[in-house]
C-alpha positions in Angstrom: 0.0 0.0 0.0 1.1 3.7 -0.9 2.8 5.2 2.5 1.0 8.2 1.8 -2.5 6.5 1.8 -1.3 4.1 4.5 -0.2 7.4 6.6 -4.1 8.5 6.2 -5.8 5.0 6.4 -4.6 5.2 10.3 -4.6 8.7 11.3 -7.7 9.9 9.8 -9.5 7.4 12.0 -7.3 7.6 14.9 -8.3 11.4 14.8 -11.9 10.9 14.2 -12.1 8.1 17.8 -10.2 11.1 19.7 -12.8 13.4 18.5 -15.6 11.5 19.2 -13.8 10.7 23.1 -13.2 14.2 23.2 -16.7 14.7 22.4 -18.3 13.3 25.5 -16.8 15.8 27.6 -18.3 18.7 25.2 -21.4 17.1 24.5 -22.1 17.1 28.4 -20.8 20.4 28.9 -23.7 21.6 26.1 -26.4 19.8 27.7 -25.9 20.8 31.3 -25.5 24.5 30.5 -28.1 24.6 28.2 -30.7 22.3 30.4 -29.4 22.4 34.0 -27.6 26.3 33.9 -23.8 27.6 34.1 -23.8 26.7 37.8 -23.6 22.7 37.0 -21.3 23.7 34.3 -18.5 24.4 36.4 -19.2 21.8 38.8 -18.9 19.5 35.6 -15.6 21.5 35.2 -14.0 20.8 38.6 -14.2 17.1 37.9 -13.2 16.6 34.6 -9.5 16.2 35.8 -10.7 13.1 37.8 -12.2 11.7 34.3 -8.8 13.0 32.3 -7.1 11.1 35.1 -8.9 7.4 33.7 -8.4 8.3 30.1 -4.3 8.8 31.7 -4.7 5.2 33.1 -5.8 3.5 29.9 -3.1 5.5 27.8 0.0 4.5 30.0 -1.4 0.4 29.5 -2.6 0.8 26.0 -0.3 3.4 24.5 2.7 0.6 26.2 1.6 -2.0 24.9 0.6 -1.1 21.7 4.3 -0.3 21.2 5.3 -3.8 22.5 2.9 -5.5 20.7 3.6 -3.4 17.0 6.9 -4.2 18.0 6.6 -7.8 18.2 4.2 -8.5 15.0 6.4 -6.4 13.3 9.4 -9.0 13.9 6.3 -12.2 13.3 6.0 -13.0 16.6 2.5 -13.5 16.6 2.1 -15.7 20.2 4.2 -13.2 22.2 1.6 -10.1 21.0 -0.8 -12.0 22.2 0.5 -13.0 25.3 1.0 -9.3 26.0 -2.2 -8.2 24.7 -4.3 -11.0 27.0 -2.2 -10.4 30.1 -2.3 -6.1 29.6 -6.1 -6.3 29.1 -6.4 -8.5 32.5 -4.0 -6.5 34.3 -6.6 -3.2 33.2 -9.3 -4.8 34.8 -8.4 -5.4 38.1 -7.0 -2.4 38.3 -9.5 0.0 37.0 -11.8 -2.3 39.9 -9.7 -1.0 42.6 -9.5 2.6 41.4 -13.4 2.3 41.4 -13.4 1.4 44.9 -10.1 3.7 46.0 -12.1 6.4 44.3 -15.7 6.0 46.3 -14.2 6.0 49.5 -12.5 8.9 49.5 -14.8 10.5 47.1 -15.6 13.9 49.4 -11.9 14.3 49.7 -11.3 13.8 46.1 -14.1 16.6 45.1 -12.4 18.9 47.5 -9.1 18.8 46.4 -10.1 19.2 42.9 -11.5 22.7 44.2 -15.1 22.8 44.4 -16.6 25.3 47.1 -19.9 24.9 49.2 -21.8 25.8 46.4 -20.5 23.3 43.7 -19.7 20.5 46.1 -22.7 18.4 45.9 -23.0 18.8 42.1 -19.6 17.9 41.7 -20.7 14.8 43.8 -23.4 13.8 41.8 -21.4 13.6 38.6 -18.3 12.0 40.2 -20.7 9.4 41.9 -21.7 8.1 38.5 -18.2 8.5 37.0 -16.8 6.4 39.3 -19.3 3.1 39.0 -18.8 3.5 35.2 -14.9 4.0 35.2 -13.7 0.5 34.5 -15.4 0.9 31.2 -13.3 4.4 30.6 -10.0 2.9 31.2 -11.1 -0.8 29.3 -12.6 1.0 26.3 -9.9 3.4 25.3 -7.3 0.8 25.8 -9.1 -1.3 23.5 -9.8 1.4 20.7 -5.6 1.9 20.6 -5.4 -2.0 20.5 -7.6 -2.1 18.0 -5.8 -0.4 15.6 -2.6 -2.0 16.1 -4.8 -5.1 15.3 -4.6 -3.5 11.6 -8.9 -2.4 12.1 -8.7 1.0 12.4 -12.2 1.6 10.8 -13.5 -1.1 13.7 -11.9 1.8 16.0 -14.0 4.4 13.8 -17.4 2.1 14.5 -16.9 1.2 18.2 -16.2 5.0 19.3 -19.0 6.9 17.0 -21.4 4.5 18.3 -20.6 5.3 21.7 -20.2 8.9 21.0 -24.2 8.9 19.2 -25.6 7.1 22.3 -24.0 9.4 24.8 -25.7 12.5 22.6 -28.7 10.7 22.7 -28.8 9.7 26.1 -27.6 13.3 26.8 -30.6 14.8 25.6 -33.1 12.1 26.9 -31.9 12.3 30.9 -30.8 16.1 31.0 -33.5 17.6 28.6 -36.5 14.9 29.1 -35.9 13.8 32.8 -34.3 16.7 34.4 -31.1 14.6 35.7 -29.1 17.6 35.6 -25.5 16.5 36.2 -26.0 13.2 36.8 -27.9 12.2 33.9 -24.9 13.8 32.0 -22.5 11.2 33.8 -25.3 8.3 33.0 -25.2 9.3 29.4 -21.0 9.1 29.2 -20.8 5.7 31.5 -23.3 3.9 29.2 -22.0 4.9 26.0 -18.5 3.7 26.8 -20.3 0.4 28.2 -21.5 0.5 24.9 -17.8 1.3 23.7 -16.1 -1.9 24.8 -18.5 -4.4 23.9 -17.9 -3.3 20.4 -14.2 -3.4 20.7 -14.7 -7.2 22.8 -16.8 -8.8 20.1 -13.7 -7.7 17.4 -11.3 -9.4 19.8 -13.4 -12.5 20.1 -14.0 -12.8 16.6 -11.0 -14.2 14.0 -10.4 -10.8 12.4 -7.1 -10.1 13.3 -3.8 -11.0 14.4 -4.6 -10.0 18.4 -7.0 -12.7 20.0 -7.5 -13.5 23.7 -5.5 -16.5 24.8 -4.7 -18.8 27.9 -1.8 -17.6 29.6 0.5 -18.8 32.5 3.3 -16.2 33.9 5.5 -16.2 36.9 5.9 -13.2 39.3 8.9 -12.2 36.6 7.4 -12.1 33.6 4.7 -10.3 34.6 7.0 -7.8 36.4 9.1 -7.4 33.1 5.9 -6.7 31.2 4.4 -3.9 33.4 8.0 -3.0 33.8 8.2 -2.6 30.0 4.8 -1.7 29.4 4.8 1.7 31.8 8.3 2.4 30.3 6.9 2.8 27.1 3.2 4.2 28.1 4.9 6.4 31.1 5.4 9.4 28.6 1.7 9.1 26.6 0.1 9.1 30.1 2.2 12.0 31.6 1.3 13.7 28.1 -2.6 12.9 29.0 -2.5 13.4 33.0 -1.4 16.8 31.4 -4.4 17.6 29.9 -6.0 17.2 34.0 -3.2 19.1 35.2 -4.0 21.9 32.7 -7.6 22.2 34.0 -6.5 21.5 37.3 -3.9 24.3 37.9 -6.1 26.6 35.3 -9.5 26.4 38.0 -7.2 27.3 41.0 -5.9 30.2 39.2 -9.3 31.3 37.4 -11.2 31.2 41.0 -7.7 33.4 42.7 -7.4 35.7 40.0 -10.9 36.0 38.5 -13.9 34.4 40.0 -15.6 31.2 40.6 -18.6 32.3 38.3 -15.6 32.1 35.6 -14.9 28.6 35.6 -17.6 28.4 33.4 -16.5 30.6 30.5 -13.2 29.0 31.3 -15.0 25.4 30.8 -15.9 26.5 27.1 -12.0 27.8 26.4 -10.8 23.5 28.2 -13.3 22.4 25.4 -11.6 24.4 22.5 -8.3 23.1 23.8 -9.9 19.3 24.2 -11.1 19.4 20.7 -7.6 21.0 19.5 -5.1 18.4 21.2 -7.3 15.7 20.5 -6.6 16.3 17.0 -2.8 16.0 17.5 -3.0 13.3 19.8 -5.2 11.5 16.8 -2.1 12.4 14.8 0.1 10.9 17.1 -1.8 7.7 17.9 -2.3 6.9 14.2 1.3 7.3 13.7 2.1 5.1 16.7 1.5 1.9 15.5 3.1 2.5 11.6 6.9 3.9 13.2 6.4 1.1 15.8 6.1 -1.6 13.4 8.6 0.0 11.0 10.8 0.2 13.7 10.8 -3.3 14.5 11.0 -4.6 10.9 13.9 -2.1 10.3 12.6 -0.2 7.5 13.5 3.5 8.3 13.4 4.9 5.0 9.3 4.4 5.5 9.4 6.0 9.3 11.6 9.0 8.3 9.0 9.8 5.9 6.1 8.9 8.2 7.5 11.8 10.5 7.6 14.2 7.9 4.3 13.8 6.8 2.8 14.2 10.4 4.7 18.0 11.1 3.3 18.7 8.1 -0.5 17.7 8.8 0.2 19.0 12.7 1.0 22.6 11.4 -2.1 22.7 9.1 -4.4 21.6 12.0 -2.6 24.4 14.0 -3.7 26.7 11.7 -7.4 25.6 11.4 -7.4 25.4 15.3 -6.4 28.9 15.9 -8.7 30.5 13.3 -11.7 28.9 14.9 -10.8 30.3 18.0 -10.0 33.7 16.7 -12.7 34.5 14.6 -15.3 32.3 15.8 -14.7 32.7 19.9 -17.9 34.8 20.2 -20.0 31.8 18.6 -18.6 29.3 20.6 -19.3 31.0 24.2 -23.1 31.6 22.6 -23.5 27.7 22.3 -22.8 27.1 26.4 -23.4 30.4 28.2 -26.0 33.5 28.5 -24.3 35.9 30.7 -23.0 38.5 27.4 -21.1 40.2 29.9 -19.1 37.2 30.8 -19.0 36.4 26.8 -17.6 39.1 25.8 -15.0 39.6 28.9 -14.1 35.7 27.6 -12.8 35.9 23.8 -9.5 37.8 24.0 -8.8 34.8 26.9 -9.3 32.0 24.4 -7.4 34.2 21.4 -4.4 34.1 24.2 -4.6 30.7 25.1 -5.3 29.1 21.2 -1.7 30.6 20.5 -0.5 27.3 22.1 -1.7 25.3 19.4 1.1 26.5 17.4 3.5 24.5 19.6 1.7 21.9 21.1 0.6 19.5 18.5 4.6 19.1 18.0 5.5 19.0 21.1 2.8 15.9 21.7 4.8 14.6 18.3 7.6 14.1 19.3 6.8 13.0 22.9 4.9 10.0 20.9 8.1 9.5 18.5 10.1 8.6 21.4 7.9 6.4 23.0 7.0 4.6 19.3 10.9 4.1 19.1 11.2 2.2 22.1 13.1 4.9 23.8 10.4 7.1 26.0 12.9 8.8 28.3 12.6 11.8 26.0 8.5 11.4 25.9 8.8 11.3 30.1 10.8 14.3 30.1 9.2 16.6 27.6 6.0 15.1 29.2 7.1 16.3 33.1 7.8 19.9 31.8 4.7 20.5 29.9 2.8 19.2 32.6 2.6 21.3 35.9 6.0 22.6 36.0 6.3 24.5 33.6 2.6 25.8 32.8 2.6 26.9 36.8 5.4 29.1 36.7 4.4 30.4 33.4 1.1 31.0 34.6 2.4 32.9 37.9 4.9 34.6 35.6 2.2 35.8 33.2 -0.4 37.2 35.9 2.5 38.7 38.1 4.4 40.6 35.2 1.4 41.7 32.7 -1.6 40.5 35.4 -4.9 39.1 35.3 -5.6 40.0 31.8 -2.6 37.7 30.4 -3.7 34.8 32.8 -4.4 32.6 29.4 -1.2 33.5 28.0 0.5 31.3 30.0 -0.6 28.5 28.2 1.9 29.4 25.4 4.5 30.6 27.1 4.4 27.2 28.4 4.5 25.6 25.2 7.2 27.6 24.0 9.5 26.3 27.1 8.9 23.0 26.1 9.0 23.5 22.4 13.0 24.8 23.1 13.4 21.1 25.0 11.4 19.2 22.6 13.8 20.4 19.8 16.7 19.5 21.4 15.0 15.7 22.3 14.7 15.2 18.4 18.1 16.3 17.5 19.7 13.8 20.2 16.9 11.4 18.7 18.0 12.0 15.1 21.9 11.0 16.4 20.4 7.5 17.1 22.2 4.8 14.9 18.5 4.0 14.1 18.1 8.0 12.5 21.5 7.9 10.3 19.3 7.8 7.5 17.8 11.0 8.7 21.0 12.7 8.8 22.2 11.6 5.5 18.8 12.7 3.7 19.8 16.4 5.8 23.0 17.0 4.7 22.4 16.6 0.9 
């Protein structure tokens, strides 16, 4: 098949599945301020870190094994992928169980730390309540929509999350609009339509499609050591990368209720849904691409993963582009679909101009975070990872309010890229110096 159509035969629906997982988050954030009111907006919006936090969980096991496994059928060792594949979706489930059950007993704690004040504690509670009984389907279902496409199905990844994505609009409207389950009918809606999610993906992985099937498995204490070992090694950057995304929201609600006001986190909400829909576009990039320079990797053929990573900073700097216009000239429509307060409209577009300047950087940033880890060498995905996460968006943020003030509050979200652009840079270079990247070098210098 033509690398170019190849390229696009994986992306394209690895972009469309982060959409639609992206889409849950917006789709509820529509309904509830549009049926319940701005109020259970922002109570939805103290949370979401908690539900970034499972999608985090099912990276670091999926992204890591999907490397091991690309890695392994790209050499033709067909048992061993399996092996990995049966043990890492075992391993998920028990685990996700005692999150579940770590997460409802210290759930009041949980909701407080996250922020919420008197007022949006018990909504908070009544989403996170829901979130929680449905979470092992989070983590399972996302795990198996990456697995799915190192299978070779990525359209089966297409099916299983735009089914889940219609139900949850569906369910959306019947339970918020119909029923009057505020908040809670919003976190129904999600939990069933990733139910719905992984029973899809488990029929594909029962059925004799593809290469990955479950299997009986026996392991001692060391194997199974060596294979979460190897597992987080290579998923350790992806899920820093995506506990990012709840450190973003995270540090951005303290500083929003400081600086601004509580009443804000709502506009803010609509601005974390801009930036959802924006990085879940490069991480669709980036997950597509996993499994190809994975699986060239393994077989040796470099010539085809050299020109796998060109393509994708090309196709990242046009979705940059497209990202930023949106936000720029159509900021006032988007805060009309969620919110009715036109003072609190207006006072919110020149934030989201400021923030969307980080899509410039961030889609390669993410890039080459995800090269490393599809390499087999993720200490350069951990570090860049680290930085982007609350290290250095805190300090810029401080930086930006202290220096300029409150008005540049959102710029920190570039400045923050920018810092980790300058390290992300210098990652690639040292990664291009790889034995494995001579190629690369050669193709430079002539």
């Amino acid at each position: 098949m033509n690398l170019r159509r190849q390229f696009f035969k994986f992306v394209i629906p690895s972009i469309i599945a982060m959409w639609v997982f992206s889409i849950y988050t917006i789709v509820d954030g529509f309904f509830v301020a549009n049926f319940a009111g701005e109020l259970e907006l922002s109570a939805v919006t103290i949370v979401i870190p908690y539900v970034n936090f499972l999608f985090a969980i099912a990276i670091i096991t999926g992204v890591g094994s999907q490397t091991i496994i690309g890695i392994e059928l790209g050499r033709g060792n067909r048992d061993k992928a399996n092996k990995v594949f049966t043990f890492i979706i075992i391993f998920i489930l028990a685990f996700a169980v005692l999150l579940s059950i770590f997460a409802l007993i210290f759930m009041d704690k949980i909701i407080l730390f996250l922020g919420a004040d008197s007022n949006l504690f018990p909504l908070s509670h009544q989403y996170l309540s829901v979130i929680v009984f449905f979470s092992p389907f989070y983590i399972i279902s996302y795990a198996f929509e990456v697995l799915v496409k190192v299978d070779g199905y990525p359209r089966t990844a297409i099916l299983g999350a735009i089914s889940a994505c219609v139900t949850n609009i569906v369910l959306d409207y019947i339970l918020i609009d119909k029923f009057q389950m505020g908040v809670k009918g919003a976190a129904f809606a999600t939990g069933i339509a990733q139910f719905l999610s992984c029973v899809i993906f488990f029929i594909h992985f029962r059925s004799t499609k593809g290469y990955l099937r479950f299997m009986k498995i026996k392991m001692s204490a060391r194997e199974i050591f060596d294979y979460l070992k190897t597992t987080i090694a290579y998923g350790f950057g992806e899920f820093i990368s995506e506990l990012n995304t709840a450190t973003f929201v995270f540090i951005f609600n303290l500083f929003v209720i400081k600086y601004i006001s509580a009443e804000f986190l709502s506009a803010y909400a609509v601005i974390n849904y801009m930036s959802i829909f924006a990085n879940s576009t490069f991480q669709g990039v980036c997950h597509g691409t996993l499994p190809l320079l994975s699986y060239y990797h393994g077989s040796q053929e470099r010539e085809k993963s050299l020109k796998i990573i060109k393509m994708s900073f090309i196709f990242i700097s046009i979705i940059a582009i497209i990202m930023y216009a949106i936000s720029y000239f159509g900021a006032e429509k988007l805060f009309n679909m969620f919110l009715e307060n036109k003072t609190m409209i207006s006072s919110s577009i020149r934030p989201l101009r400021l923030y969307a300047l980080m899509f410039f950087l961030a889609g390669s940033n993410l890039f080459i975070a995800s090269l490393s880890s599809a390499i087999g060498n993720p200490k350069y995905s951990i570090i860049i990872n680290i930085v982007r996460g609350s290290i250095s968006l805190f300090i810029s943020i401080y930086l930006c309010v202290k220096i300029l003030g409150t008005r540049y509050l959102f710029l920190g979200a570039f400045v923050s890229e920018f810092i980790v652009f300058l390290i992300s840079l210098y990652s690639l270079k040292k990664m291009t110096k790889n034995p494995n990247f001579r190629s690369l070098n050669k193709k430079r210098s002539q």
